[in-house]
C-alpha positions as CSV (number, residue, x, y, z in Angstrom):
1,X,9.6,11.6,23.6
2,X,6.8,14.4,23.4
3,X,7.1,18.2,22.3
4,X,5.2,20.6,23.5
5,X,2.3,19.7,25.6
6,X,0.4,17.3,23.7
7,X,-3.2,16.4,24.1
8,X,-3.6,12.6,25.8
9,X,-3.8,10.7,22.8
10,X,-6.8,8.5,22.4
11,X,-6.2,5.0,24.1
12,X,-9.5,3.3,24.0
13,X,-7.9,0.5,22.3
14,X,-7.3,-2.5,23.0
15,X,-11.1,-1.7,24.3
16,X,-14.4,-3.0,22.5
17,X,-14.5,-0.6,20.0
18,X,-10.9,-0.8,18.5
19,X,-11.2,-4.5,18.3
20,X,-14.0,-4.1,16.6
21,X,-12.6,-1.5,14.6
22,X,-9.5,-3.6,13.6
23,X,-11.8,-6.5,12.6
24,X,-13.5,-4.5,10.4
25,X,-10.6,-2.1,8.8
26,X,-9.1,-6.4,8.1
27,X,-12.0,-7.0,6.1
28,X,-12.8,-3.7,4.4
29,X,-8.7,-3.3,3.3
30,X,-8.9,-6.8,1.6
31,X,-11.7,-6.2,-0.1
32,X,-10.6,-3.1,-0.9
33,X,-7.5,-4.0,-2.3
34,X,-8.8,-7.0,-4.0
35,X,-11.0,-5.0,-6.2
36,X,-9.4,-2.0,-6.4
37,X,-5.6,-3.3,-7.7
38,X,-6.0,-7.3,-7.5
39,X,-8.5,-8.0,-10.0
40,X,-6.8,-5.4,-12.8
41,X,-3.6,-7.7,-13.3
42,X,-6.3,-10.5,-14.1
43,X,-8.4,-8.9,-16.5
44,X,-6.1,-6.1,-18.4
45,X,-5.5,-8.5,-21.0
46,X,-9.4,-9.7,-21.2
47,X,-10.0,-5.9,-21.4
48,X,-7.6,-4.8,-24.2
49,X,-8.4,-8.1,-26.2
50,X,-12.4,-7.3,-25.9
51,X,-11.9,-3.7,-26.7
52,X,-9.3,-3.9,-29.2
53,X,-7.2,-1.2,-26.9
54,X,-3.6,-1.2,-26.4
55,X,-2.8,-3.1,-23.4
56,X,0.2,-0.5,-22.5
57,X,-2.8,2.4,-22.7
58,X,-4.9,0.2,-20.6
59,X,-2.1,-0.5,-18.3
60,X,-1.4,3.4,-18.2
61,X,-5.0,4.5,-17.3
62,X,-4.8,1.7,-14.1
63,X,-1.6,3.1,-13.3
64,X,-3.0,6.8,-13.4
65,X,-5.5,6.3,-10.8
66,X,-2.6,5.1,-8.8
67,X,-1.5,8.5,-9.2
68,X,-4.2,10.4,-8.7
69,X,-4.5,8.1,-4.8
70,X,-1.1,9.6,-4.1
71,X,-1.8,13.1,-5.0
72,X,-4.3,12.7,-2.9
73,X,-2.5,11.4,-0.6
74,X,-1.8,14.6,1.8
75,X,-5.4,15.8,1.4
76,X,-6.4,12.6,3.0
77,X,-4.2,12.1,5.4
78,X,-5.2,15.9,6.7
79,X,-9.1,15.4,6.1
80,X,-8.3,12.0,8.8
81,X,-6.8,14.2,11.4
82,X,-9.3,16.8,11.6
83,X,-12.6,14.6,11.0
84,X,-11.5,10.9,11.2
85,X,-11.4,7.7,9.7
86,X,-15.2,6.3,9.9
87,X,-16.2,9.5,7.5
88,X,-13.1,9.5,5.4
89,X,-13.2,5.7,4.6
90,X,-17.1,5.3,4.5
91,X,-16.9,8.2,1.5
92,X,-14.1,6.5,-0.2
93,X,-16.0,3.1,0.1
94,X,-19.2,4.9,-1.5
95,X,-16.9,6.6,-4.2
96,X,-15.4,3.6,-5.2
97,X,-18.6,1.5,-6.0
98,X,-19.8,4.1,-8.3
99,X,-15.7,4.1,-10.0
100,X,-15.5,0.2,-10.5
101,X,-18.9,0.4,-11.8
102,X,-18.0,3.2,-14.3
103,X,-15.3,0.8,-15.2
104,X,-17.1,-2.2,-16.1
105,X,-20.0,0.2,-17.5
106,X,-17.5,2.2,-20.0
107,X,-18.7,2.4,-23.8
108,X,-15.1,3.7,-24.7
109,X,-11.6,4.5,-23.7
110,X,-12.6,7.8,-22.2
111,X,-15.0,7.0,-20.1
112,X,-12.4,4.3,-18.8
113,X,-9.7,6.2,-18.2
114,X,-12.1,8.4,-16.5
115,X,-13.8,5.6,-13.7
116,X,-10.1,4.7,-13.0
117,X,-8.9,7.9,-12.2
118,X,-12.3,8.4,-9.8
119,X,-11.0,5.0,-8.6
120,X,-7.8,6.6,-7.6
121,X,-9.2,9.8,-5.7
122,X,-11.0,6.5,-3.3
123,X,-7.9,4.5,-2.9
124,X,-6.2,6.9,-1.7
125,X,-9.1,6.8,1.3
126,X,-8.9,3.0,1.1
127,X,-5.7,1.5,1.0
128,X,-3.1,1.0,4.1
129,X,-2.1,4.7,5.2
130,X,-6.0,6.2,6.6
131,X,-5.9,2.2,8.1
132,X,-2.5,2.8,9.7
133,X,-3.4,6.2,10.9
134,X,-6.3,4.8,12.6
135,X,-4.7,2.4,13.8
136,X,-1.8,4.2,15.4
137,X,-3.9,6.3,16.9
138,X,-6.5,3.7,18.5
139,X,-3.9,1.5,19.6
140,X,-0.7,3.5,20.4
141,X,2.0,1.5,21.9
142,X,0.3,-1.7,20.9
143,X,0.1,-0.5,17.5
144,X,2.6,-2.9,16.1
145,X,0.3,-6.1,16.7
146,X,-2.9,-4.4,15.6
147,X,-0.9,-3.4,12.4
148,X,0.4,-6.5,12.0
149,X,-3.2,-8.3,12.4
150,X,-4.2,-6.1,9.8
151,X,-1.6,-6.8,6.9
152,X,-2.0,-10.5,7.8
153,X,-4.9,-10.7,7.1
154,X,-4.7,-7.7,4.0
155,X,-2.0,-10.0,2.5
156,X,-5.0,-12.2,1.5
157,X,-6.3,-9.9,-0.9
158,X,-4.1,-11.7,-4.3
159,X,-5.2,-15.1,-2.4
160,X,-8.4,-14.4,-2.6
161,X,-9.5,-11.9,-5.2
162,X,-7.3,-12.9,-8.1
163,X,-8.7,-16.8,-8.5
164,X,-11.8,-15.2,-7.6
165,X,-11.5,-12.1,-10.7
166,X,-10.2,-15.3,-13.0
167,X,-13.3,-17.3,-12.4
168,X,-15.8,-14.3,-12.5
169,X,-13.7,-13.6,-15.9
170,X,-14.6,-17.2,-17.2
171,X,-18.2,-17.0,-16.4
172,X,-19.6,-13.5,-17.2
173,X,-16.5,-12.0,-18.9
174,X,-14.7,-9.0,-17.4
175,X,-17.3,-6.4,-17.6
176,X,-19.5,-8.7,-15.5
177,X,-16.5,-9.4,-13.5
178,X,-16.2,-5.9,-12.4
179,X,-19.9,-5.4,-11.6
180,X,-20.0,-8.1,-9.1
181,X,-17.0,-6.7,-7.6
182,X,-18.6,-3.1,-7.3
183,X,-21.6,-4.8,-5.6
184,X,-19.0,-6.6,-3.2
185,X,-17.9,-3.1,-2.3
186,X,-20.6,-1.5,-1.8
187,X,-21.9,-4.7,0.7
188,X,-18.5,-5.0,2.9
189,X,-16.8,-1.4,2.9
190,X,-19.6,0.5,2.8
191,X,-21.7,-0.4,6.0
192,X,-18.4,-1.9,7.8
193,X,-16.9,1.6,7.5
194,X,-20.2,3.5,8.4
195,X,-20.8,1.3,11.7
196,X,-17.8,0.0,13.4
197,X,-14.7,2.8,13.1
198,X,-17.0,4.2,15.8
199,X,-13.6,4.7,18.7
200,X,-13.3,8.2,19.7
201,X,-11.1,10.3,17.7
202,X,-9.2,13.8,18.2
203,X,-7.2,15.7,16.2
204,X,-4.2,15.3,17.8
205,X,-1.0,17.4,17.7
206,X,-0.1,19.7,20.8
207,X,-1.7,22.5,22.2
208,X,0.2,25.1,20.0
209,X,-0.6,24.7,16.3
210,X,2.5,26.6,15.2
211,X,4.5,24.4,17.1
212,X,3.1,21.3,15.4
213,X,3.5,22.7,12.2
214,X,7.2,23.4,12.9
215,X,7.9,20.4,14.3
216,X,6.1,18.5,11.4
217,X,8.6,20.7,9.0
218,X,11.7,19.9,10.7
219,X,10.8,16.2,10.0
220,X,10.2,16.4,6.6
221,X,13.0,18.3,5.6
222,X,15.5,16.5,7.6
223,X,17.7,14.2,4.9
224,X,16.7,11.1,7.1
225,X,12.8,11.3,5.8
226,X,13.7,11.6,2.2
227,X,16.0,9.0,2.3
228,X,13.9,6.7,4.3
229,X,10.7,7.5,2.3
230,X,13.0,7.0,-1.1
231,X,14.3,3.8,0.1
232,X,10.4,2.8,0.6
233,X,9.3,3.7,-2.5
234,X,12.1,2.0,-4.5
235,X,11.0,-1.1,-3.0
236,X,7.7,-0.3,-3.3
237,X,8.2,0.0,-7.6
238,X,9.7,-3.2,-7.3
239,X,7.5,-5.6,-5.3
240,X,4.1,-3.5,-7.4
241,X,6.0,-4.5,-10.4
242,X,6.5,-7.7,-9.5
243,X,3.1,-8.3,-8.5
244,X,1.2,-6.7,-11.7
245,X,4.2,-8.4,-13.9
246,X,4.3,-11.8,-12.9
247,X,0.6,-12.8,-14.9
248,X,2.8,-11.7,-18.4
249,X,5.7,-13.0,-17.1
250,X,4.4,-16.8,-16.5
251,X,2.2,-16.4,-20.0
252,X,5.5,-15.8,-21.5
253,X,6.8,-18.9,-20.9
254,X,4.0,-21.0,-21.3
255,X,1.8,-21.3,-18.4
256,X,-2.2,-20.8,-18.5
257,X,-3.5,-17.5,-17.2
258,X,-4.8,-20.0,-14.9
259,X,-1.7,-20.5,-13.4
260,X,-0.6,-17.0,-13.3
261,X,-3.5,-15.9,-11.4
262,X,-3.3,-18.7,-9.0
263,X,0.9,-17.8,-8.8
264,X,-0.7,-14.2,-7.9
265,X,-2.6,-15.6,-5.2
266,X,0.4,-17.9,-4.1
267,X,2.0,-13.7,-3.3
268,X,-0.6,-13.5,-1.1
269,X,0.2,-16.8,1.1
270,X,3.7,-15.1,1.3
271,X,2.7,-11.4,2.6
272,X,0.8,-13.9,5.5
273,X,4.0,-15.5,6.5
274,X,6.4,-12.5,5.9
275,X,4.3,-10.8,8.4
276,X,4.7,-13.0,11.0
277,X,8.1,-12.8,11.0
278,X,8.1,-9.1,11.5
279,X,7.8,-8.9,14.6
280,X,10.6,-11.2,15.1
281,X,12.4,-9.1,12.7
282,X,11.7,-5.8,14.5
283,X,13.2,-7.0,18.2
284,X,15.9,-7.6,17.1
285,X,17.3,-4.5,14.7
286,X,16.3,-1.1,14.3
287,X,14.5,1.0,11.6
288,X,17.3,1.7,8.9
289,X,18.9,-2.3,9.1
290,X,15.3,-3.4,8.9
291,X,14.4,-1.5,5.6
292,X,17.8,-2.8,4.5
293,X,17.9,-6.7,5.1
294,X,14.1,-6.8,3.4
295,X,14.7,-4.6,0.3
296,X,17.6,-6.9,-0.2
297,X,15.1,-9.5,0.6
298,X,13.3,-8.1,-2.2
299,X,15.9,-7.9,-4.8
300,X,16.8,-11.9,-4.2
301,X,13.6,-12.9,-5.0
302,X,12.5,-10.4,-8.3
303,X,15.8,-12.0,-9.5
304,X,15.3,-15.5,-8.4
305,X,11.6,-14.9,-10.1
306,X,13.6,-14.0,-13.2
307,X,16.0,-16.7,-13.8
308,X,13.3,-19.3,-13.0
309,X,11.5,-20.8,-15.9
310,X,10.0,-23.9,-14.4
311,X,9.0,-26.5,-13.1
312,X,5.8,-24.4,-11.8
313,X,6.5,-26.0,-8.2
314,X,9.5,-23.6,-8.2
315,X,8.0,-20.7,-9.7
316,X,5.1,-20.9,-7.2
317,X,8.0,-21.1,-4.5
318,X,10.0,-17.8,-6.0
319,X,6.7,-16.3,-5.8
320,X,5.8,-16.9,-2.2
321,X,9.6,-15.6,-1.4
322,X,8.4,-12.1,-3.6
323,X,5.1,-11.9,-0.9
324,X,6.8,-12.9,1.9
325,X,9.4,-9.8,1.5
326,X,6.4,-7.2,0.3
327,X,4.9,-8.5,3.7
328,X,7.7,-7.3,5.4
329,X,7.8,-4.1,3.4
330,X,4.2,-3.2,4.0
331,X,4.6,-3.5,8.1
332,X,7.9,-1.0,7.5
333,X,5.8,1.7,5.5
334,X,3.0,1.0,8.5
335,X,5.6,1.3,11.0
336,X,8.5,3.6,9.8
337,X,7.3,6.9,11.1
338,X,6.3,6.5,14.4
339,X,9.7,3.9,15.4
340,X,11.7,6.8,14.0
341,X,9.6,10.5,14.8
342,X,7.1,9.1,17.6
343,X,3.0,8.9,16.9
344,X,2.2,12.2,18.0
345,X,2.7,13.7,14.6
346,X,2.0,10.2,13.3
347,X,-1.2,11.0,10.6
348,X,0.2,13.9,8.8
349,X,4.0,12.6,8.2
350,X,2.9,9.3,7.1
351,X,0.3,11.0,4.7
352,X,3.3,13.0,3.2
353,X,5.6,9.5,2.9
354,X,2.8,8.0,1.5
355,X,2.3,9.8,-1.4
356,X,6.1,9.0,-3.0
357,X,5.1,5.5,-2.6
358,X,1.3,5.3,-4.2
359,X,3.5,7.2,-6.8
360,X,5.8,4.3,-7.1
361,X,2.9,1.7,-7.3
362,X,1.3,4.0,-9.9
363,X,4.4,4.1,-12.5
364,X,5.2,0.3,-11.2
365,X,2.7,-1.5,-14.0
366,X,3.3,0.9,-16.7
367,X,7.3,0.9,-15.9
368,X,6.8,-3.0,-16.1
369,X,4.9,-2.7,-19.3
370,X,6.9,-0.5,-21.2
371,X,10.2,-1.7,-20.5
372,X,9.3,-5.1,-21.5
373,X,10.1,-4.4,-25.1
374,X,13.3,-2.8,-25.0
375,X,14.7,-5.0,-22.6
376,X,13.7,-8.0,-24.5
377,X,10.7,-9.8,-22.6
378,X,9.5,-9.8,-18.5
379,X,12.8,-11.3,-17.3
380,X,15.2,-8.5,-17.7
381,X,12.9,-6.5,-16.4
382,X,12.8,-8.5,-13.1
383,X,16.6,-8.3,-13.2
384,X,16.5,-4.7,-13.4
385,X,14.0,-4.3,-10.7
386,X,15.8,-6.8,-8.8
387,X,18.8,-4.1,-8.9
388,X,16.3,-1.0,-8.0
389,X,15.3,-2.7,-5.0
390,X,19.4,-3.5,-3.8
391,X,20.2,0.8,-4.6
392,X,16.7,1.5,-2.1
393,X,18.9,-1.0,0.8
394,X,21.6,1.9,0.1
395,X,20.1,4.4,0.5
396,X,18.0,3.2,3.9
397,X,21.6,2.6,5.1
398,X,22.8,5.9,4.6
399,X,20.0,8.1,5.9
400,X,22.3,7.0,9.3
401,X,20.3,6.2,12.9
402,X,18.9,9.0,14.5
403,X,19.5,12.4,12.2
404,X,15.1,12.4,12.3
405,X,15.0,12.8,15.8
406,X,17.7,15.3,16.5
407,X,16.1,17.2,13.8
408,X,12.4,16.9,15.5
409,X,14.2,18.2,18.6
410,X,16.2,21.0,17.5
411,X,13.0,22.8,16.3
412,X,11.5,22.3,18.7
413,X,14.1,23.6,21.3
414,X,14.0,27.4,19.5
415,X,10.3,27.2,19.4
416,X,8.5,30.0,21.6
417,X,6.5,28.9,24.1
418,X,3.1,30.2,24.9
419,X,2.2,30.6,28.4
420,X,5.9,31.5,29.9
């Protein structure tokens, strides 16, 4: 349903322009993604061995940045409404080169901890949310395959930028590593971003801004948001922890980094193929059930990751089950808001979700980190996370059907109305 009289929303898509959009948001969020959290997990060791710094510090200052994208978060999302995604991303883009240089340039600590958190202010412009917002927007009720098409092909990122960080790594050490990843950047998201999120974009929102913003308010204080978006981001710590954790996890018990990086990838083949069956997935249950049955997806396979130990066949295997479910759980943050409160509204209440979940990926490798010594090694900590992720099914099945909605409509039923 609408409130209010709402502008047409933009519907050029699936036209010319938001294909070529999509095709170029698909390669600009891998790349993205692949330098900007992928390669890290690869190199933090390389980079606190080399440096002599603590790898918990170093670990800290990647997960600040993560931080400082979800902060950011809101800003974002309301600097996309008002002037769109081509400008937004192709700033980010530019932002970011200069960061991942910084970080490969740094002469100390400081100056690290500095590029990273830079790093984070363009994440926040280049990860999934300004994508889905465009998205949504440009493709409206076929939203769901264009998202879809998009995290497929995202869920490549590991695949293909963590062999790729390890062999950079071998051959011109990590420093080197990240230089030729800035120059990646700056040659795919850059121009991509700059020349093809050319479809025509409004604002959005009705013709009465006090109703939008009371209407946006009555979402995001209902209890079904802040239960959904907590259920989200406790599955978001655990599949980000998962993901930066399983490279010390595998050294642990004996494999090569090698292998790790390659059982990092191995997440990547598994986002592909939990993705296809989301669609599936989403015909056949609604919203709350959906977050449900993949969080617990989540949990079986962080603890399945945990009580493995070999053969590496098996460990690869566990892995691939740990993508498939963050697959699954990337289309639900993509898709969450507008099944449940419509797309209208769609840019500015996913910005706010957003930013409890980049704040969840941000404490996800320092939580990892950390907790690895008092628990006694990588494994309890899987276990652990394995029981976050079954309290986030929970409390997705207790924010109850449709309380989002009613709540949408009830302000706006006692909303003036300009005009008679």
């Amino acid at each position: 349903m609408t409130y209010g009289r709402p502008h047409a929303p933009d519907r050029t898509s699936p036209g010319t322009d938001a294909r070529r959009a999509l095709a170029a948001l698909c390669v600009t969020v891998t790349t993205s993604q692949g330098v900007l959290f992928y390669a890290f997990p690869v190199l933090a060791s390389a980079i606190a061995a080399d440096n002599c710094w603590p790898l918990p510090v170093t670990i800290v200052l990647f997960s600040g940045s993560q931080v400082v994208a979800g902060v950011c978060g809101p800003l974002t999302a309301r600097w996309l409404r008002l002037r769109g995604p081509r400008l937004v991303m192709t700033v980010a883009a530019l932002l970011g080169v200069l960061a991942v240089a910084g970080i490969a340039l740094a002469p100390n600590l400081w100056v690290f901890g500095v590029a990273w958190q830079v790093a984070g202010v363009a994440v926040a412009g280049l990860s999934y949310p300004p994508a889905f917002a465009a998205l949504t927007r440009w493709y409206g009720p076929h939203r769901v395959r264009a998202l879809t098409v998009l995290t497929l092909v995202g869920g490549l990122a590991g695949t293909v930028f963590a062999p790729l960080t390890a062999a950079l790594e071998a051959q011109v050490g990590w420093r080197g590593a990240y230089l030729v990843l800035a120059l990646v950047l700056a040659l795919v998201a850059v121009p991509l971003h700059a020349l093809a999120l050319t479809p025509r974009w409004t604002p959005g929102g009705t013709d009465d801004p006090a109703r939008d913003r009371a209407l946006v308010r009555g979402v995001v204080r209902s209890g079904a948001f802040w239960a959904l978006t907590t259920a989200l981001a406790l599955g978001t710590l655990t599949v980000y922890a998962v993901v930066v954790g399983i490279v010390p996890l595998m050294e642990g018990r004996g494999f090569g980094t090698t292998e790790a990086a390659w059982a990092l990838g191995v997440v990547g083949v598994g986002q592909v193929l939990g993705r296809l069956a989301y669609g599936p997935l989403a015909r056949i249950s609604g919203t709350v059930h959906r977050i449900a049955v993949v969080l617990l997806a989540c949990a079986g396979a962080t603890v399945l990751l945990a009580l493995l130990s070999g053969p590496l066949v098996l460990v690869m295997t566990a892995a691939a089950l740990v993508g498939a479910a963050r697959g699954l759980l990337t289309l639900l943050q993509a898709t969450a808001v507008a099944d449940r409160w419509g797309e209208e509204h769609y840019t500015t209440l996913n910005g706010i979700m957003h930013t409890p979940l980049l704040l969840a990926m941000a404490l996800a490798p320092g939580a990892c980190a950390f907790l690895a010594g008092p628990l006694g090694g990588y494994p309890a900590v899987f276990l652990l996370l394995g029981g976050v992720s079954v309290f986030g099914a929970l409390v997705a099945l207790a924010s109850g059907p449709s309380h989002g909605r009613a709540v949408a409509r009830t302000s706006a039923r006692h909303l003036p109305r300009q005009g008679g």
